[in-house]
Each structure stands twice: as C-alpha cells, then as structure tokens.
C-alpha positions as CSV (number, residue, x, y, z in Angstrom):
1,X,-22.8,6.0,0.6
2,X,-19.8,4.6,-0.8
3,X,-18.2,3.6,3.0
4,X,-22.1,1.6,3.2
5,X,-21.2,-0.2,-0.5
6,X,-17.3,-1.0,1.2
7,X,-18.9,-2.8,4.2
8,X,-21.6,-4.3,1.8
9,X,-18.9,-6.2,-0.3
10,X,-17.1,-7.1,2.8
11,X,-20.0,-8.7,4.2
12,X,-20.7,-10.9,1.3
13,X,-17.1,-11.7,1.1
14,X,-17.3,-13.4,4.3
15,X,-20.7,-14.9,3.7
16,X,-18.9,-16.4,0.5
17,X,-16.1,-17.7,2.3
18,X,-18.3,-19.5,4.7
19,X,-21.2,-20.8,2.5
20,X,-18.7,-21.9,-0.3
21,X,-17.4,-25.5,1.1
22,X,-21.3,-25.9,1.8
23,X,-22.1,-25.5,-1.8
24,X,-19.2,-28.3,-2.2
25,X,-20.3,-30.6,0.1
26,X,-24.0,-30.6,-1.4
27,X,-22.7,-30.7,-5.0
28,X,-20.5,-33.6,-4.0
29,X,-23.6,-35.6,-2.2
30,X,-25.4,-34.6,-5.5
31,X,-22.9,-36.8,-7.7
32,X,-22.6,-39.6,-5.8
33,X,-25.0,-42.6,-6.5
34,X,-26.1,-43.6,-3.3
35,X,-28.8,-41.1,-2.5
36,X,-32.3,-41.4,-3.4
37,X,-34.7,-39.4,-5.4
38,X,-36.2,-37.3,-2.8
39,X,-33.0,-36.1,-1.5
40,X,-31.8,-35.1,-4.2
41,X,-34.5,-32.5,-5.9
42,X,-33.6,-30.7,-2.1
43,X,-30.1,-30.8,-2.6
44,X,-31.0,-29.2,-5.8
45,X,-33.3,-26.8,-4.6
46,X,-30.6,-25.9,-1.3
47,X,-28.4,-25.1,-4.4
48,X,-30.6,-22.9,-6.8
49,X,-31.3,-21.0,-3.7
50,X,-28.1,-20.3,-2.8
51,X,-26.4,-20.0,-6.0
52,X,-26.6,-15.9,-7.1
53,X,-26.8,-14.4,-4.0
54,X,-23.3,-16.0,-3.1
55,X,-20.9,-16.1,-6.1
56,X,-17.4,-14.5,-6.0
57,X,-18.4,-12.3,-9.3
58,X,-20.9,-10.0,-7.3
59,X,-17.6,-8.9,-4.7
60,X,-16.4,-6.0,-5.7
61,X,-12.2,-5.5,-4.7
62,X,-12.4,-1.6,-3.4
63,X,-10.1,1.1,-2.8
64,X,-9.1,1.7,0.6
65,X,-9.0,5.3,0.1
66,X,-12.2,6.2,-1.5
67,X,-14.0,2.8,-1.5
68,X,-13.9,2.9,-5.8
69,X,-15.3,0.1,-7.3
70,X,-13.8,0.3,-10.5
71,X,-9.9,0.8,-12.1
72,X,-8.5,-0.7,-8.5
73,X,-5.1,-2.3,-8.9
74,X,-4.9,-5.0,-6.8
75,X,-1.5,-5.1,-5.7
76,X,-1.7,-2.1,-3.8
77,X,-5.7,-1.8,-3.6
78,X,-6.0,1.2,-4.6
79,X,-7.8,3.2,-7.4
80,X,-5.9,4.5,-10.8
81,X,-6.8,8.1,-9.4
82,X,-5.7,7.9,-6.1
83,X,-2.4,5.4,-7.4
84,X,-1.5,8.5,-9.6
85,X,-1.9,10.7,-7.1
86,X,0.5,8.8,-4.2
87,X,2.8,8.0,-7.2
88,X,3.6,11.8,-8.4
89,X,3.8,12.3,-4.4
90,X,6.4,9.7,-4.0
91,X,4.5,8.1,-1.5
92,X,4.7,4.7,-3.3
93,X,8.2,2.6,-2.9
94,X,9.2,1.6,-6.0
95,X,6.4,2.9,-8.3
96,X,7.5,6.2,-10.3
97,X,5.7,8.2,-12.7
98,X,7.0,8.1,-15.7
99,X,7.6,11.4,-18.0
C-alpha cells in the first residue's frame, strides 16, 4: 500500500510539472485585454477544472526507505525514524547523534 501512495505522489508530481506553465499561459491570456467575452468564461472554466487536482500542496515529499509521508527531512529524504536509525548506525556522514 504505501509503495502504491509513493508512485501516486510521483505521478502527480510530473503531471504538476507539465500542466503548471499551462495554467500560466491561460492565466496570462485571462489578463490581457484583447480577448473577448466568450473566450474568456472558457479560459475560466479550463482553469476551475484544473485547479485542485494539480496544485503542489497535494504532493507529498516521501521517504525513500519506507515511503512515510510525514516527519521526512528533506535534505536527506528520509523519515525522523529511519534518520535516527542510520544516524546511531553511523551510516550518515556528518550527522551524529547527540548524547
């Protein structure tokens, strides 16, 4: 189950990536005075549609480990759990656990 949620936030990662300068364009053809009416209640519509299935808030950073959701550091994208774990081990250069 959680390997299924890692590829899941993955795959909207990249759908983000490639719908966001979309959005920009649209919201930038929105703003400018030269189209009509018409046009623009689609734009707006394009733009409602698109707008929570595709925003960087629902993309969850994971743990490489154990694909955790939550408590990941991102520097080394990993959970606290597993980060305390590799840390105590001395697997970690330059991270020690402190007394």
């Amino acid at each position: 189950m959680t390997y299924y949620l890692a590829v899941k936030s993955k795959k909207s990662r990249f759908k983000y990536y490639a719908i966001e300068p979309l959005k920009l364009r649209v919201k930038f053809l929105m703003d400018s005075q030269l189209n009509p009416v018409e046009r623009m209640l689609i734009y707006i519509k394009y733009l409602k549609r698109r707008a929570m299935n595709n925003t960087i808030s629902y993309i969850h950073t994971r743990c490489l480990i154990n694909f955790r959701a939550r408590s990941v550091i991102r520097r080394f994208r990993m959970s606290r759990i597993q980060m305390k774990n590799y840390a105590s081990m001395g697997r970690i250069y330059g991270v020690a656990k402190s007394a």
